[in-house]
N, C-alpha and C positions, 0 to 999 in steps of 0.2 A: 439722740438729739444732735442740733445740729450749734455746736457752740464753739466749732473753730472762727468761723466769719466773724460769727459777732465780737468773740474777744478780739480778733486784729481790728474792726472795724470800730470797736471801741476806746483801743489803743489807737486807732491813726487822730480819732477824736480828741483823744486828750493829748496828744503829742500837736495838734494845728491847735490850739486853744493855750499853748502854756504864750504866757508872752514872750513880746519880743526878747527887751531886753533881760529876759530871764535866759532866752536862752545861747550855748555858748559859743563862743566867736572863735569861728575853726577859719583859717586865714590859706583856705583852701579851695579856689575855683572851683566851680561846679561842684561843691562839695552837697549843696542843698537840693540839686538835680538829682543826685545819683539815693539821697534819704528817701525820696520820690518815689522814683525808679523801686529801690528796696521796700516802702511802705506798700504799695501797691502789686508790687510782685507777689510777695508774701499774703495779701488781701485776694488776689488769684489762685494763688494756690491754696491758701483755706475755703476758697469755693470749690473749689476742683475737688477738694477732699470730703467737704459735706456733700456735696452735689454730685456726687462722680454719677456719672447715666450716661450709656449708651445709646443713643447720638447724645455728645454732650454739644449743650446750646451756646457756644463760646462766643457770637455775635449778641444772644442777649446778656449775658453775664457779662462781656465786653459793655455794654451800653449802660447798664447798672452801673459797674463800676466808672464810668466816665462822667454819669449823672453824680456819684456818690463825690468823686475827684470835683465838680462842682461847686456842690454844695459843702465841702471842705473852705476850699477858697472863700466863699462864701461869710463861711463862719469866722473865716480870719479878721474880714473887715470890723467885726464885731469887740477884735484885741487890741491891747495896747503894742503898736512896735508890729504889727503883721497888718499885712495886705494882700489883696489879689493879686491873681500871675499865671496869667498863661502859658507862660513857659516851664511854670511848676504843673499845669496840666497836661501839659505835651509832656513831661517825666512820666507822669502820674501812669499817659497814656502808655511808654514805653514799657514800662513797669509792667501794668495789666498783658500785652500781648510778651512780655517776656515770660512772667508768668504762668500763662495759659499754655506756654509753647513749653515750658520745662513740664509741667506738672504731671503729664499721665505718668510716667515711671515714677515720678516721687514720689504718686500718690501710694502708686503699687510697691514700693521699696516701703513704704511707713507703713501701708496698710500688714505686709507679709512678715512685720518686726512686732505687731503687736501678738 
C-alpha cells in the first residue's frame, strides 16, 4: 500500500487548517517559508518512495503537488487568522523540486534499512 503520501498529505492538511492565532509566534523571518519548503519536501519525497518507477514522472508529480500546494492555500481562506499567499506557494514550489532532487538515494538508503 501506498500510505507514506497520504499520511504527509494528511498531516500538511491539518497543519494549513489549525488557526491562525493558535498557532505559535516564532519572531523569525522567513521562518513560515522554509515550514513550506520542509512540508512539501517531505510530500516529495513520500511520493518518490511510494511511487518509485523507472522513468519516474517528476513533471507530473511536480504539477500534483503544485495543484495540491493550491488547494492548501485555498483551504486556509476557510480559517480563522489564515490566508492565501503566493509566496507560501513559490516555498511550497521550492520544497517539491528540492524534494524530488534529494529523494532517489533516500529512497534507496530507507528502502535497503528496511
Amino acid at each position: 500500500m501506498k500510505y507514506a503520501t497520504l499520511v504527509v498529505s494528511l498531516l500538511i492538511i491539518i497543519a494549513v487548517l489549525i488557526p491562525g492565532p493558535d498557532l505559535p509566534d516564532v519572531d523569525i523571518g522567513g521562518f513560515d517559508k522554509l515550514i513550506h519548503i520542509g512540508m512539501f519536501g517531505t510530500w516529495a519525497f513520500a511520493v518518490r518512495y511510494d511511487f518509485d518507477r523507472s522513468p519516474f514522472p517528476y513533471l507530473v508529480f511536480f504539477l500534483t503537488g503544485i495543484v495540491f500546494s493550491g488547494l492548501t492555500e485555498v483551504l486556509q481562506l476557510l480559517v480563522d487568522g489564515r490566508s492565501f499567499d503566493l509566496y507560501d506557494m513559490a516555498a511550497d514550489a521550492v520544497g517539491l523540486l528540492a524534494g524530488f532532487a534529494i529523494s532517489p538515494p533516500l529512497v534507496r538508503w530507507f528502502r535497503n534499512r528496511r
